[in-house]
MILUMSE-41944 format. One line per field, with one value per residue: residue number from 1; residue in one letter; chain; x negated, y, z of N, C-alpha, C, CB in turn. Coordinates in pm, whole numbers. Atoms other than C-alpha are relative to their C-alpha. Glycine has a CB too. Example, Ala and Ser with C-alpha at 12.3 -4.5 7.8 and 13.67 -1.06 7.14 Angstrom:
gumi: (1_2) $
gupa: (a_s) $
dokol: (A_A) $
n.X: (-89_82) $
n.Y: (-119_-119) $
n.Z: (0_-6) $
ca.X: (-1230_-1367) $
ca.Y: (-450_-106) $
ca.Z: (780_714) $
c.X: (-90_77) $
c.Y: (120_109) $
c.Z: (0_73) $
cb.X: (99_-41) $
cb.Y: (3_46) $
cb.Z: (125_-142) $
***
This chain:
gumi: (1_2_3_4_5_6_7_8_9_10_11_12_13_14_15_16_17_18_19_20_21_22_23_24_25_26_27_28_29_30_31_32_33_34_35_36_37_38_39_40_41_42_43_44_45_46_47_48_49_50_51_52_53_54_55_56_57_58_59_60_61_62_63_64_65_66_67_68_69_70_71_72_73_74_75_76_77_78_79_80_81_82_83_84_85_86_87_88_89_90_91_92_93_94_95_96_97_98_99_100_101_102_103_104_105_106_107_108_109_110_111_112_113_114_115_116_117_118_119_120_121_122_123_124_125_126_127_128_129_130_131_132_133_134_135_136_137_138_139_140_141_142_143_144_145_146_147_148_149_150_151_152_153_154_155_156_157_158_159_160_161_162_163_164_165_166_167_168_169_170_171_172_173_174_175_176_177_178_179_180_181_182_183_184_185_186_187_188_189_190_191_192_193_194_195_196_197_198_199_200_201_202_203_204_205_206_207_208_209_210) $
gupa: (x_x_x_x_x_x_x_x_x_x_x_x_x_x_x_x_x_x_x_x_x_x_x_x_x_x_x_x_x_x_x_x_x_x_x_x_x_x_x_x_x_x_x_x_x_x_x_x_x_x_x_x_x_x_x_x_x_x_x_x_x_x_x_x_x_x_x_x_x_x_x_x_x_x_x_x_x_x_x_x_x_x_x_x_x_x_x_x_x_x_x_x_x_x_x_x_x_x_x_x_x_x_x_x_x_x_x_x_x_x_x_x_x_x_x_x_x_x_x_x_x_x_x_x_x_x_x_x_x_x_x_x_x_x_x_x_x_x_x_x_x_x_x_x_x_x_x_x_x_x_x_x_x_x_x_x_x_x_x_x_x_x_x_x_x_x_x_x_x_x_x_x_x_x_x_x_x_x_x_x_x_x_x_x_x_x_x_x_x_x_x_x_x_x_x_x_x_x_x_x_x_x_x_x_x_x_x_x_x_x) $
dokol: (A_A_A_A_A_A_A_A_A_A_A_A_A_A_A_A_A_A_A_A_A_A_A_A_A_A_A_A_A_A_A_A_A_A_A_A_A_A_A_A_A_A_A_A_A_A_A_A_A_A_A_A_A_A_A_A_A_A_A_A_A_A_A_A_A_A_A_A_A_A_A_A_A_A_A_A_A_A_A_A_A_A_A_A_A_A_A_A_A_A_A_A_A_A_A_A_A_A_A_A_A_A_A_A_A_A_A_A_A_A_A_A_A_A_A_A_A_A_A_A_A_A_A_A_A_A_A_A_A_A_A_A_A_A_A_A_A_A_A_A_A_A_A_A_A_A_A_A_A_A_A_A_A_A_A_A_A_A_A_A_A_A_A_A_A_A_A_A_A_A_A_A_A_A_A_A_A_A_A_A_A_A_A_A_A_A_A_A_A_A_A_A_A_A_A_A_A_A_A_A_A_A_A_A_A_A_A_A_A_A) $
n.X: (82_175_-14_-12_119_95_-85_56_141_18_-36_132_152_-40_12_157_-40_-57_42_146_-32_-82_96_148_-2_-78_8_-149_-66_-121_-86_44_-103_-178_-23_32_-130_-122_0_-16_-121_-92_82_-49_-158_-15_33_-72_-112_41_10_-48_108_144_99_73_109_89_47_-130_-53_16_26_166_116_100_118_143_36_92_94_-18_20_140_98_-31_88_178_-39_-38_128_118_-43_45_124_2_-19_42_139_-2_-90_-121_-87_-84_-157_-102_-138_19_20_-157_-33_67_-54_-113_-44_143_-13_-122_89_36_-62_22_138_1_-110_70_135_8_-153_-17_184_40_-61_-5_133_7_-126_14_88_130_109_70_21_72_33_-113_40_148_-63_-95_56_86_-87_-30_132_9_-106_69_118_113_29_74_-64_-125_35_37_-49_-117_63_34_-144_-94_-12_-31_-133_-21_13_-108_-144_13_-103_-175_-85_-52_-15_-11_100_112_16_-18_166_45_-36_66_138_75_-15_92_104_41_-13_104_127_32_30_-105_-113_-108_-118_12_29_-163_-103_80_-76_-153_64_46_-108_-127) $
n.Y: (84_-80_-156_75_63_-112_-95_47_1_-109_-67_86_-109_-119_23_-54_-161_-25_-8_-57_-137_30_54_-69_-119_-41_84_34_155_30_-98_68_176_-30_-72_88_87_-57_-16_123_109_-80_55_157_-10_-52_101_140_-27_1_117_55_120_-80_27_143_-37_-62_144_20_92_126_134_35_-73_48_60_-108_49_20_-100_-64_24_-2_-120_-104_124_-21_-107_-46_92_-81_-110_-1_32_-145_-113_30_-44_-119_-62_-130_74_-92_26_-62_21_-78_166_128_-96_-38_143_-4_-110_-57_114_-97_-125_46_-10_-101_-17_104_-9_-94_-12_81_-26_-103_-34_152_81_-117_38_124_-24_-103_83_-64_-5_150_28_9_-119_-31_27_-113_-119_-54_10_-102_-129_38_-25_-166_-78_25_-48_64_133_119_142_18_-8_148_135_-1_24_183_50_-10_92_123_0_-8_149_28_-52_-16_142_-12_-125_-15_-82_2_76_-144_-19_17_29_-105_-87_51_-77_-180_1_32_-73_-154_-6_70_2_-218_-86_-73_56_-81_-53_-135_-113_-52_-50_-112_-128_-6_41_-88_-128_78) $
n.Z: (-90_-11_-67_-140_-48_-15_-122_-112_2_-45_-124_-98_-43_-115_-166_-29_-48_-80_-172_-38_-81_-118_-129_-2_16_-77_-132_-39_29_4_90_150_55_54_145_104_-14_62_115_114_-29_52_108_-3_-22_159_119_-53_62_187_50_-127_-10_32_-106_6_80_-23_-83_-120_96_-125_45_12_-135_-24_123_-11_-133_19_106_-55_-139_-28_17_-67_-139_-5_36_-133_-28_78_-58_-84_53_42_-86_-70_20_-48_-156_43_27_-80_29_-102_30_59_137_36_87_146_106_56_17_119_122_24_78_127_126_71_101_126_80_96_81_57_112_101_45_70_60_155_106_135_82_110_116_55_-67_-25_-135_-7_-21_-64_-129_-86_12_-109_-71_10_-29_-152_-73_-49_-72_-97_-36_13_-36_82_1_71_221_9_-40_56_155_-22_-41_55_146_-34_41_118_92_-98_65_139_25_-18_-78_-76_-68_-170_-52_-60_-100_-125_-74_-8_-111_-129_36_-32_-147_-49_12_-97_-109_-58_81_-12_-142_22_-40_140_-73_-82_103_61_-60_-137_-38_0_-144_-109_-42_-58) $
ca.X: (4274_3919_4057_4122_3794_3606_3844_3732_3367_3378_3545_3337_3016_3260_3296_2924_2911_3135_2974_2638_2824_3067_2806_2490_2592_2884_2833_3228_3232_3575_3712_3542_3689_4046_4003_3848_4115_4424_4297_4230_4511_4711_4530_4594_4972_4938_4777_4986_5313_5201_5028_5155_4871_4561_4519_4417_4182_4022_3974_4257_4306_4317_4353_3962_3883_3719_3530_3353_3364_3136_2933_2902_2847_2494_2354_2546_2392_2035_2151_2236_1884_1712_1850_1771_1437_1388_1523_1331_987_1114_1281_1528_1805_2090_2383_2682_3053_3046_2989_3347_3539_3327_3333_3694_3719_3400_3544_3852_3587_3382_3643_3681_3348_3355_3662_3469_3139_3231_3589_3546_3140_3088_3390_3450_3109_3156_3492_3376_3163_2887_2661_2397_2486_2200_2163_2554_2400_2049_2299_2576_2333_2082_2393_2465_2143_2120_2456_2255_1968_1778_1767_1538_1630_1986_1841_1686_1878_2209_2015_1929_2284_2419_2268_2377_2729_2714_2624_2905_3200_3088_3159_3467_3631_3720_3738_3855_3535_3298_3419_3480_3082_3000_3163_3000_2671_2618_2758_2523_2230_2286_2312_1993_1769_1781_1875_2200_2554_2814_3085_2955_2841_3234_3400_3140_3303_3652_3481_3333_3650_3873) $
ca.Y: (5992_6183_6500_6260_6130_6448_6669_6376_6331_6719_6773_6502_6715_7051_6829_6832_7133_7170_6978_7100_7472_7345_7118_7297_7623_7715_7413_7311_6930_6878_7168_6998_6633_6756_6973_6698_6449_6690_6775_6399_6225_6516_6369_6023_6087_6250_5998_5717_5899_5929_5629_5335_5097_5330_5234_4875_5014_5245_4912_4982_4651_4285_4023_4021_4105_3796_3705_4076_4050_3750_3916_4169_4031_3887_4228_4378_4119_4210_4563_4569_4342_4612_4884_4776_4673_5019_5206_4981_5028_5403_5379_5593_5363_5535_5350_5514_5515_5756_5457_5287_5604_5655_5274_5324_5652_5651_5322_5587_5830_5595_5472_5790_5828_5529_5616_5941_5841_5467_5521_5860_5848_5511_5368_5680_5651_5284_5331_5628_5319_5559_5482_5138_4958_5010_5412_5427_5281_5500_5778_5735_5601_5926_6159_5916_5963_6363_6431_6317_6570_6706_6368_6164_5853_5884_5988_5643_5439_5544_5533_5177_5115_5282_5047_4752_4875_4997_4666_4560_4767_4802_4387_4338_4655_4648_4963_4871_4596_4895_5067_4965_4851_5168_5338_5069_5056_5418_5444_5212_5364_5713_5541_5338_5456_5888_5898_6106_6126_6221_6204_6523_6705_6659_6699_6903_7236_7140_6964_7256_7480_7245) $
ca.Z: (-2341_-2430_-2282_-1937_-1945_-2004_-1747_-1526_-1545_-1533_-1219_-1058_-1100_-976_-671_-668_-652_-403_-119_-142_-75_178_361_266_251_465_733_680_627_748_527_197_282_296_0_-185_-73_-166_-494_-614_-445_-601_-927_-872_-795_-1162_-1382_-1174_-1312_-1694_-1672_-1450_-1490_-1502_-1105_-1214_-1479_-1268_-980_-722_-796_-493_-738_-760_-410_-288_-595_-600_-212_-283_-496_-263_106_49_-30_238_499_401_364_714_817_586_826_1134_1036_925_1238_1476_1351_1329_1684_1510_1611_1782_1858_2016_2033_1814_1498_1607_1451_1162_1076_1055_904_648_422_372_222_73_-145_-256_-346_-543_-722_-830_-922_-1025_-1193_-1319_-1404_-1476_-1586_-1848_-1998_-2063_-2206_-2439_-2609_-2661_-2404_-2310_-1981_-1903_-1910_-1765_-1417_-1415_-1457_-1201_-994_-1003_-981_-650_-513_-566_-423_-74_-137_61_269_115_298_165_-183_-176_-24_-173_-551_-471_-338_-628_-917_-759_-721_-1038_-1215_-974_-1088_-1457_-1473_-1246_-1146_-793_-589_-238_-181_-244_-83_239_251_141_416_666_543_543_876_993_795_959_1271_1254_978_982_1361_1264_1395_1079_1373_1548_1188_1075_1353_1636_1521_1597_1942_2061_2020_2230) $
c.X: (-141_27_11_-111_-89_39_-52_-139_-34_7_-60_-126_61_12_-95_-3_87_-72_-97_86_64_-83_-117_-36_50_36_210_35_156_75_-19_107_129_28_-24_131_167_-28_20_103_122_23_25_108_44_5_125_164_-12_-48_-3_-96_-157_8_-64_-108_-72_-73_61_78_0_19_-120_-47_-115_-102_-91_-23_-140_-123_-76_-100_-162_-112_25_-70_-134_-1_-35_-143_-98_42_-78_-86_-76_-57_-109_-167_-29_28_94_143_72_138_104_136_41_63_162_123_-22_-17_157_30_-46_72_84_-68_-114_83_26_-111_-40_71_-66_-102_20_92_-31_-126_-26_84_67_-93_2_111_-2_-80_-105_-124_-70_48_-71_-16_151_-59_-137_99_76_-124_-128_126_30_-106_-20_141_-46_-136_30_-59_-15_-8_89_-36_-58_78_128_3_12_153_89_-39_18_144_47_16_144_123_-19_28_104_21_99_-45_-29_-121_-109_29_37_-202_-57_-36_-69_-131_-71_47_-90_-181_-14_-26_-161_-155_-29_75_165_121_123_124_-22_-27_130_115_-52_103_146_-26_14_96_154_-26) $
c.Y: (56_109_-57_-2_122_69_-127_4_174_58_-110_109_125_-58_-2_75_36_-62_50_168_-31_-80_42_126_68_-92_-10_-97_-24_46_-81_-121_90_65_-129_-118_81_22_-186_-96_72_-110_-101_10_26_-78_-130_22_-38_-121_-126_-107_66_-10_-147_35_56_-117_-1_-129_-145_-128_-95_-25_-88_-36_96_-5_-128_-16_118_-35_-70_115_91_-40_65_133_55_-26_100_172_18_-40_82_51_-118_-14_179_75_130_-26_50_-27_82_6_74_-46_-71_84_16_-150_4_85_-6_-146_70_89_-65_-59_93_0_-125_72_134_-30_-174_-23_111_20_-71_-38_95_-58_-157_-13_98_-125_83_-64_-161_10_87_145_47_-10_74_94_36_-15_129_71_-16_34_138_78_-22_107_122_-117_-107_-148_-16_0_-149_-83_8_29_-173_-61_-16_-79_-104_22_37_-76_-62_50_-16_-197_27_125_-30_143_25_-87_121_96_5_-31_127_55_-138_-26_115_14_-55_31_126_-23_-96_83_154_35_102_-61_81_24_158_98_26_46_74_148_32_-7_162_131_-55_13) $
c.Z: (12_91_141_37_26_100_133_64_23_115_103_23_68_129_45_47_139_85_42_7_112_86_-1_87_130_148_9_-106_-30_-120_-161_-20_-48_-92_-59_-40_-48_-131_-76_79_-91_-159_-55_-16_-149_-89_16_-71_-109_-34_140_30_-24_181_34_-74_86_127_139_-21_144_-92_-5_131_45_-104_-30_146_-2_-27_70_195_-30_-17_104_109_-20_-10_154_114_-7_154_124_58_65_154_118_-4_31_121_-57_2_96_18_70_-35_-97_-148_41_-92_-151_-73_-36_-110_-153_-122_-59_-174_-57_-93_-82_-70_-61_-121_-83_-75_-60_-97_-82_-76_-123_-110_-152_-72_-76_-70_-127_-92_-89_83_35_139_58_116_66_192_57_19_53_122_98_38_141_95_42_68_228_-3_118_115_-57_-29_-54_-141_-30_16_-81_-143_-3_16_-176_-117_14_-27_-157_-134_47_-67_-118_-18_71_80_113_72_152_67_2_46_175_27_-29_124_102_-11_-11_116_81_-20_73_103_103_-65_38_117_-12_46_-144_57_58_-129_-81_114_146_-66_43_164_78_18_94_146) $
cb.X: (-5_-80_154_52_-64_-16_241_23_-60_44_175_-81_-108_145_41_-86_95_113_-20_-164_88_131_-23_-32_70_101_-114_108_-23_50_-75_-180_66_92_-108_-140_2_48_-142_-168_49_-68_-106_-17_55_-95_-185_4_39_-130_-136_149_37_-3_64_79_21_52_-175_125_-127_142_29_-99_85_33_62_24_156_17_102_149_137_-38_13_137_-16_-106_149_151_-31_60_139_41_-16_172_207_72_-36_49_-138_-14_-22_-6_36_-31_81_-128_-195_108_-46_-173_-22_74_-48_-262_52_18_-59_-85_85_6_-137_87_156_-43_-173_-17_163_43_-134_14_103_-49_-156_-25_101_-101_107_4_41_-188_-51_-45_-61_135_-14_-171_33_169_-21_-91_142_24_-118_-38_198_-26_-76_-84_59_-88_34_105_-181_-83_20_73_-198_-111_88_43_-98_-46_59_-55_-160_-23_50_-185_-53_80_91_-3_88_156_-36_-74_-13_139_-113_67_198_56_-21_51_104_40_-11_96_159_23_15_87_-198_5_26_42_29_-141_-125_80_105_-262_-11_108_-197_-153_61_16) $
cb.Y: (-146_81_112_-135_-108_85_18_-98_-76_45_34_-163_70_77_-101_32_65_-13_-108_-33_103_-72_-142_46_25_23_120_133_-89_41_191_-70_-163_68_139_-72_-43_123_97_-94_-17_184_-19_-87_135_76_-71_-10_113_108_10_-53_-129_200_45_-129_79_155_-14_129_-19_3_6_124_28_-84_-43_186_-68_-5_78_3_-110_-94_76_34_-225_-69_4_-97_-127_39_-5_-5_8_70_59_-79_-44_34_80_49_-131_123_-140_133_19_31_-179_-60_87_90_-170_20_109_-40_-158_140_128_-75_-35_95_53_-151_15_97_45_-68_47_129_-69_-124_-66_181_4_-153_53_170_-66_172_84_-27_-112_-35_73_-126_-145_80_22_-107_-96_31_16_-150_-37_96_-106_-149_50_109_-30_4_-52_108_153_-40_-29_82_67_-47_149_124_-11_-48_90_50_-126_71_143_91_-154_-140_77_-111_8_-77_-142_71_47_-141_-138_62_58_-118_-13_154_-53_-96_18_110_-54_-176_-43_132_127_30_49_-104_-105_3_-43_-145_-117_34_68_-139_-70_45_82_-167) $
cb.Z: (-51_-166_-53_12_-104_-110_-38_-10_-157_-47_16_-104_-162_-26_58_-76_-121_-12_67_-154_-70_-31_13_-140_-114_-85_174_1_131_107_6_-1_182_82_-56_51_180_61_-25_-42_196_-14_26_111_115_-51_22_213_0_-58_-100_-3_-132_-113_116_-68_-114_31_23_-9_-177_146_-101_-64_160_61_-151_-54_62_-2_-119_-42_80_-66_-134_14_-42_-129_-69_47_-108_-266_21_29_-140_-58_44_15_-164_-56_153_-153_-11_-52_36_31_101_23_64_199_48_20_92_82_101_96_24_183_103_12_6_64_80_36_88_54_122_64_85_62_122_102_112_13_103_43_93_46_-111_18_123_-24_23_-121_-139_-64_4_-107_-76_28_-62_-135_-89_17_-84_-151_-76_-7_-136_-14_57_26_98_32_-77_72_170_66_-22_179_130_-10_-89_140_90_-4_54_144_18_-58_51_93_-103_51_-27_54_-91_-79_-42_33_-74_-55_13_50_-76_-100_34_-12_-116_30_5_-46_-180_-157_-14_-126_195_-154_126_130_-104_-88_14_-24_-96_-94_-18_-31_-175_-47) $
***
């Protein structure tokens, strides 16, 4: 079970790694998701064999939903308030059809990125029973934040995001409630606060060869 946890928490930070070359570096979004997604569904498919109840532990879980859902929807409300606040002082508010796609698409891929940085980060570290609350949530939370550099708004906002969810999963472990607001809260932050379209930066190079 240590050798799980560590092989996990390890290949979380190699996925680090990986997007800042694949979206930094080499400008090939798309190519990253679907790597990322074949390796840890592979992953999942793995543990789910060997162990048949390690996708309730990690918070693939609906028994909870509305009760973290509760928990949940008044921060997403002022979340959303806080956004278009934001973008309307910045006039950086940019709606377009663009956002009906990527609200569908992005809850997909933020569960994922839960499942990495709140299952494999978080929910390791407090399971190793080494570490304080405390310093488990500066610590996914900071890793959440710099996987957004160098956009500063995101480094903020998705720091801030992440010690809320983090308090969040570390009591009841649900999965699918964060992320689905993930993925619609950052959709709507790119689309109000930093002026950005994440439909045209994942899928413009496919666009412009059609």
């Amino acid at each position: 079970m240590m050798n799980h946890r560590l092989f996990e928490i390890i290949s979380v930070f190699i996925t680090a790694l990986g997007k800042f070359i694949f979206y930094d570096i080499l400008n090939q979004r798309l190519i990253f998701i679907l790597l990322m997604f074949a390796f840890w569904s592979s992953y999942i498919f793995y543990r789910v064999r060997h162990s048949p109840d390690i996708l309730k532990i990690w918070g693939f879980r609906v028994d909870n939903f509305l009760n973290v859902l509760k928990r949940i929807l008044p921060f997403g409300l002022l979340s959303i308030l806080a956004c278009i606040s934001i973008g309307s002082l910045q006039n950086t508010i940019n709606l377009h059809w663009h956002i009906i796609p990527i609200l569908i698409l992005y809850p997909i891929f933020g569960t994922l990125q839960q499942f990495l940085l709140m299952a494999l980060v978080a929910g390791n570290l407090q399971d190793l029973n080494r570490f304080r609350f405390h310093s488990i949530i500066v610590t996914t939370s900071i890793l959440f934040g710099f996987l957004h550099y160098p956009y500063w708004w995101l480094v903020f906002g998705t720091f801030l995001l992440a010690l809320f969810y983090s308090y969040i999963y570390l009591k009841v472990r649900n999965l699918y409630v964060l992320g689905i607001f993930h993925g619609w809260l950052g959709a709507i932050f790119y689309y109000t606060v930093v002026d950005k379209d994440p439909f045209i930066e994942v899928f413009g190079p496919i666009l412009t060869t059609i």
